[in-house]
C-alpha positions as CSV (number, residue, x, y, z in Angstrom):
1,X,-2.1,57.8,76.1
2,X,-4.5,55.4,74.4
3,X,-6.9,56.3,72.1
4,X,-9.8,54.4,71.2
5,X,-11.3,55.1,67.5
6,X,-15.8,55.2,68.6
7,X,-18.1,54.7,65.4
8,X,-21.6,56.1,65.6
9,X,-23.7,54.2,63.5
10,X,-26.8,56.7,63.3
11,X,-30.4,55.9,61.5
12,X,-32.1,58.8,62.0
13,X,-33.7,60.3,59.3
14,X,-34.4,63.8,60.3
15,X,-32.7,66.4,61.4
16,X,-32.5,66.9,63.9
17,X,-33.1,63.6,65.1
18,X,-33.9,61.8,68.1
19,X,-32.1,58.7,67.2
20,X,-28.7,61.0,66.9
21,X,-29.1,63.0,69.9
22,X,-29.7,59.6,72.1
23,X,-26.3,58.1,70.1
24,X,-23.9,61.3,70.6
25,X,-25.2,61.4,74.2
26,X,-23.8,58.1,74.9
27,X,-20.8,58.9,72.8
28,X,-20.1,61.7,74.7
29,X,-20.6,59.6,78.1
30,X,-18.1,57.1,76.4
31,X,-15.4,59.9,76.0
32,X,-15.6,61.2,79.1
33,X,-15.0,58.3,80.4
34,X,-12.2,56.9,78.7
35,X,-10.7,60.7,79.9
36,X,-11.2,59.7,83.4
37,X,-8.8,56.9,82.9
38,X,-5.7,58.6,81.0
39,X,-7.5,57.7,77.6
40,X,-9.1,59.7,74.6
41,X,-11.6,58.7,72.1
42,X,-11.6,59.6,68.3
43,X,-15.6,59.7,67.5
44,X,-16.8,59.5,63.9
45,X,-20.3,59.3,63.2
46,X,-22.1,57.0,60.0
47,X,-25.1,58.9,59.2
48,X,-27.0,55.9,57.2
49,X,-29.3,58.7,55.4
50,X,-26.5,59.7,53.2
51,X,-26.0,56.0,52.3
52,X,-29.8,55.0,51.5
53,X,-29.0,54.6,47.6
54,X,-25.5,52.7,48.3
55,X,-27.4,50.2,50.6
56,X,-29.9,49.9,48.3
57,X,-27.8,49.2,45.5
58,X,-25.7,46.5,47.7
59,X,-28.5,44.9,48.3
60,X,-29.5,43.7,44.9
61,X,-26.3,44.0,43.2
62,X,-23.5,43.3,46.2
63,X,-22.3,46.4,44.3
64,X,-20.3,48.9,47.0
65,X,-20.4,52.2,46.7
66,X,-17.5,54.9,48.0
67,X,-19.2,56.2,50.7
68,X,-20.5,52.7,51.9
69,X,-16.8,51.3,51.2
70,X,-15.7,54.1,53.8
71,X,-18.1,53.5,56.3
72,X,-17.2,50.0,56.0
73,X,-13.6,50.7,56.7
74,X,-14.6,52.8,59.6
75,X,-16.4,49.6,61.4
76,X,-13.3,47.6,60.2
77,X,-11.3,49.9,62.5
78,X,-13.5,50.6,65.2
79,X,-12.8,49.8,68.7
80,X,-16.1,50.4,70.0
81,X,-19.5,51.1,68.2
82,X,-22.9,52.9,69.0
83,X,-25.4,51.6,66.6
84,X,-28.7,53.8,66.9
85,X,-32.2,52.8,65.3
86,X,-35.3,54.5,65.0
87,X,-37.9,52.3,65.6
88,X,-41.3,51.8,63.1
89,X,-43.7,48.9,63.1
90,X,-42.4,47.6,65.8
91,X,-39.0,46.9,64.6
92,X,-35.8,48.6,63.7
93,X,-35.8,51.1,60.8
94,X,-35.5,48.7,57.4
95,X,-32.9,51.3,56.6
96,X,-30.8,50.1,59.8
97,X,-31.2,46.5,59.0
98,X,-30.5,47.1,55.5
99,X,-27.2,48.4,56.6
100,X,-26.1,45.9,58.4
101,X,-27.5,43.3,56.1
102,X,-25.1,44.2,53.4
103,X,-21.7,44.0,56.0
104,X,-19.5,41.0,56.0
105,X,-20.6,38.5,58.1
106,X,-16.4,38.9,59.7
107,X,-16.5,42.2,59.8
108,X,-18.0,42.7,63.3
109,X,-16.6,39.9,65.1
110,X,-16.0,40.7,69.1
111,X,-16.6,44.2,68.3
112,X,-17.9,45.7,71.8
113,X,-21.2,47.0,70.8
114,X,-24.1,49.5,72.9
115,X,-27.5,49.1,71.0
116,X,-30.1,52.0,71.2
117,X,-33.3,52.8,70.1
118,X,-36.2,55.4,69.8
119,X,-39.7,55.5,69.6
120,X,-43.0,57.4,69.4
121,X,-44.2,54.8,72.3
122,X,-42.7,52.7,75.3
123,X,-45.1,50.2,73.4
124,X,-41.9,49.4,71.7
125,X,-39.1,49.3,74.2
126,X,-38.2,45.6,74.0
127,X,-37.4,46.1,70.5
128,X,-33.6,47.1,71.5
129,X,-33.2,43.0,72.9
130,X,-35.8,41.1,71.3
131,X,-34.2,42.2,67.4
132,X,-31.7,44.4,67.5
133,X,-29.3,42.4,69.6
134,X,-30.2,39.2,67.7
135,X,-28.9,40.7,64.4
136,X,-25.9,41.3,66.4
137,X,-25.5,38.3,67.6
138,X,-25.5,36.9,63.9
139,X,-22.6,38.9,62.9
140,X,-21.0,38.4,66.3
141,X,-20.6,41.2,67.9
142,X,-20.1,41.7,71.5
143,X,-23.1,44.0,72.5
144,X,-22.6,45.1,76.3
145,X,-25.3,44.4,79.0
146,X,-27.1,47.6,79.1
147,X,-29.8,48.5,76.1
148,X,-30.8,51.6,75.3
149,X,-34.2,53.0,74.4
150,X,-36.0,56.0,75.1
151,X,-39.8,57.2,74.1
152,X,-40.7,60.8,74.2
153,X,-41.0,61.0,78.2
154,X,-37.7,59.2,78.9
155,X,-35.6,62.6,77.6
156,X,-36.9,64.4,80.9
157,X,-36.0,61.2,83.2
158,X,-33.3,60.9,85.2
159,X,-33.5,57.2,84.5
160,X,-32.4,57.3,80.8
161,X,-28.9,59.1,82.0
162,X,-28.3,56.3,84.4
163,X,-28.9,53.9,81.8
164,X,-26.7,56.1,79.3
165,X,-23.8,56.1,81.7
166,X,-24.2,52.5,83.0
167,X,-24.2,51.4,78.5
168,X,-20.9,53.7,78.4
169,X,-19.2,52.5,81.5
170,X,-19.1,48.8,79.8
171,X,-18.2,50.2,76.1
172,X,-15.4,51.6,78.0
173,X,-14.1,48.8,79.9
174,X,-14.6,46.4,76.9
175,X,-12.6,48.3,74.6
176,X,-10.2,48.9,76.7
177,X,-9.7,45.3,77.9
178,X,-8.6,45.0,74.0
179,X,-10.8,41.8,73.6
180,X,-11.8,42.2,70.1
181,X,-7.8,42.6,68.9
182,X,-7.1,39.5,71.4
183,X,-9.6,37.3,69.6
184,X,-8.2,38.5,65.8
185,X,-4.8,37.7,67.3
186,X,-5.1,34.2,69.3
187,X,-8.7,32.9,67.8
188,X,-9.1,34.0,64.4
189,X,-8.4,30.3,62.5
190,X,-10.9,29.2,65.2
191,X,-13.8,30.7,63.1
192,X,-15.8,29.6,59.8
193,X,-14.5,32.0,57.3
194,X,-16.0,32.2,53.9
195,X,-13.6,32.8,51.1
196,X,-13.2,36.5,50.5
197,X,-14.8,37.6,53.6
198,X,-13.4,39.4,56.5
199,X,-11.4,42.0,53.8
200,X,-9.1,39.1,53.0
201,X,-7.8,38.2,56.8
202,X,-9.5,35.1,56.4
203,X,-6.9,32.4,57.1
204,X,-6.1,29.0,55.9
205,X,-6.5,29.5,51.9
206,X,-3.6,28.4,49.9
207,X,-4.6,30.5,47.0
208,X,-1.3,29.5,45.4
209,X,-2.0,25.7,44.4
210,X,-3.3,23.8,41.1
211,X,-6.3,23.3,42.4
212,X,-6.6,27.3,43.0
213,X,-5.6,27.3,39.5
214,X,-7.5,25.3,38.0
215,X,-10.6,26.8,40.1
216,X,-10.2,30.6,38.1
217,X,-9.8,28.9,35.1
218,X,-5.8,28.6,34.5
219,X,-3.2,26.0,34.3
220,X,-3.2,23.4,36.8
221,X,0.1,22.2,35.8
């Protein structure tokens, strides 16, 4: 049976929270799922709150933290993600963005990705496509078709399961196609690594020369 390791990247702030209950909904969608088709789901959820002074200290030192360096490690692995922002002046929490500001630019490549939101308004439903999925584009990630938002009358509306179980049903089928692991495996050299990135996968760095060397300030000869 295959099992398919699910990060919840949550930005909620309170508890409980809105932004939480929308990304464990679809979570539990996505393993459900997978079940349906002979597979299970391992679901472990980044809850950015505890990681506000971490991110904060990455930001203007590049300095990781423990608990950042795990969470980090928990993307690395992840076959599929739910990333889930609450959304304030008409954009994504800063402590969302923050987040995945700090991440190595490698780090998320082909990664199938559902992107949700939450607001006090609908005034702010486009948010999920017009920002949210540009920042993933950036870092390459493979966010599936369906978006999720929902405002304070969507949690009574039928229409916000259909859209839940519509995100889940392409998280599901995109992880397990195995298109992420197929790009590391057959496309990786294809991409613009920069040096140290990526956890040190990057290819195509003969670290092992003179020049290398002479570069950290040893022997050339």
């Amino acid at each position: 049976m295959s099992t398919y390791r699910l990060v919840v990247v949550n930005a909620g702030t309170s508890d409980p929270s809105s932004t939480r209950l929308l990304a464990d909904r679809v979570a539990s969608r996505v393993s459900a799922l997978a079940a349906g088709r002979g597979a299970q789901v391992a679901v472990s959820v980044i809850d950015l709150r505890e990681l506000a002074s971490e991110i904060a200290t990455a930001l203007v030192s590049q300095l990781i933290g423990p608990k950042l360096q795990k969470a980090i490690e928990a993307l690395g692995q992840a076959d599929g993600i739910v990333a889930g922002a609450p959304v304030y002046k008409a954009g994504p929490s800063g402590l969302f963005t923050s987040f995945f500001q700090v991440l190595d630019d490698d780090l998320l490549i082909a990664k199938p990705v559902v992107l949700a939101a939450t607001a006090g308004t609908a005034r702010h439903a486009l948010v999920v496509d017009e920002q949210m999925r540009s920042l993933f584009a950036y870092l390459r990630a493979l966010t599936v078709p369906t978006s999720l938002f929902a405002a304070p009358e969507d949690w009574g509306d039928g229409a916000l399961n259909k859209r839940i179980d519509r995100a889940a049903v392409e998280l599901v089928l995109l992880m397990a196609s195995g298109f992420a692991q197929q790009v590391k495996d057959e496309s990786w050299q294809s991409y613009q690594h920069e040096f140290g990135s990526a956890g040190g996968t990057e290819t195509g760095i003969e670290l092992d020369s003179d020049l290398m060397r002479l570069a950290a300030g040893g022997s050339g000869g």
